[in-house]
Each structure stands twice: as structure tokens, then as C-alpha cells.
N, C-alpha and C positions, 0 to 999 in steps of 0.2 A: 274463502278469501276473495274478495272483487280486484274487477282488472285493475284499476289504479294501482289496490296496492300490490300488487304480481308486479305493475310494472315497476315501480320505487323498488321493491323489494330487487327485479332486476338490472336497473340501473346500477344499484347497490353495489350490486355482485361484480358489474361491470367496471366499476370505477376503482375496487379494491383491487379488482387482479393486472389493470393498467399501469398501475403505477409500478414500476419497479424499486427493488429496496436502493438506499443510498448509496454510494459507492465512497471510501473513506484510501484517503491519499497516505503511502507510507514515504516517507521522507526520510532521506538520510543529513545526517548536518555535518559541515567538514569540523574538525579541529588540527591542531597541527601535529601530532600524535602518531596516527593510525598510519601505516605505509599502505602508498596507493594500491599496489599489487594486491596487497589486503582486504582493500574495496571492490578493487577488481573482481576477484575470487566472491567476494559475499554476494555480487550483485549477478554474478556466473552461477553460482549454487543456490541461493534463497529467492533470487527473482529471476532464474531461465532464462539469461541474458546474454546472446553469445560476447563473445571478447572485444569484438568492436562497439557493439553497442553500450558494453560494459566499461570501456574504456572512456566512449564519449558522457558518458554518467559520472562516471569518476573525475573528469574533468571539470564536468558543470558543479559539480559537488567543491572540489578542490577554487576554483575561481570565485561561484557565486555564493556559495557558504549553505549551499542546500542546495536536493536535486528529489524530483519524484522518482521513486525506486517504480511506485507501481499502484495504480488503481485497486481498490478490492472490496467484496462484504466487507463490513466490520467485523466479525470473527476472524477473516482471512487476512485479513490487513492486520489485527492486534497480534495473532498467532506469527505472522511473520517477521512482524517487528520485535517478539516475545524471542524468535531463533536468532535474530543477526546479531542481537544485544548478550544471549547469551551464549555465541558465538566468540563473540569479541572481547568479553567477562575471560572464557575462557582460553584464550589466545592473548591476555593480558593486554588488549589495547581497549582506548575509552570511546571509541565510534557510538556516534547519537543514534538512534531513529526511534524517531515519532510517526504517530499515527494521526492523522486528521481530518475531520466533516470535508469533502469536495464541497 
């Protein structure tokens, strides 16, 4: 192999391992339904939020009609919004969360 292509071939390697993978934003959406406390709780259990900061969540959600629950891979972001949804299925209230490209 000559040095050129050593180097391309190294640059290569370099440019692949710098980038890091995308981060996908889970959102929660208000409706007028779900009791806050409720929200509270999801965002205390499924995004490790303590109560204050889960509160000021729940309020941004509650006023501006959506709030970022939490940055994540795509697996970890779909997977979490895949628990709150069926969470809230089973605790019979209709709370949103989507998943989305940052």
C-alpha cells in the first residue's frame, strides 16, 4: 500500500470516529387530560428528574404545549418514549411523547 493511500485510508478512520452519532429529542405534548402530578411522576421515573426539575417540565409542557423531556441515541430516546406512552396506555390517560431529529 503507498503512503498516500495509508494516509486517505487514515484520515478515513479519522473522520468516521469524530463524529458522533445524532442525538434525537423526546418531547412530551400537553393535553388537557393527563393530571400534572402524573407528568410529574413520568418525568421523576422515565427521565431521572428530581421533583423540582420535574415540576418546572411539567409546567413548560403545561403552558407552552411541549417540553424536551431529554436528549438521547435514537434507540434510547424511541425506547423511552415506547415506556411513558405505555405507561400512560396503562394508567388510562392520553399523554403524547414523540421522538425527534435534534
Amino acid at each position: 500500500m503507498s503512503q498516500k493511500t495509508q494516509e486517505r485510508t487514515r484520515a478515513n478512520d479519522e473522520s468516521q470516529r469524530s463524529a458522533p452519532p445524532p442525538l434525537y429529542r423526546v418531547v412530551l405534548l400537553n393535553d388537557d387530560f393527563t393530571p400534572m402530578d402524573y407528568v410529574i411522576r413520568v418525568l421523576e421515573t422515565f427521565f431521572s428528574l428530581d421533583r423540582e426539575q420535574a415540576m418546572r417540565l411539567m409546567l413548560e409542557v403545561h403552558h407552552k404545549g411541549s417540553a424536551i423531556a431529554g436528549l438521547f441515541s435514537r434507540d434510547l430516546a424511541e425506547t423511552k418514549a415506547a415506556l411513558v406512552l405505555q405507561d400512560a396506555r396503562a394508567h388510562q390517560h392520553p399523554l403524547q411523547c414523540v421522538v425527534e431529529k435534534n
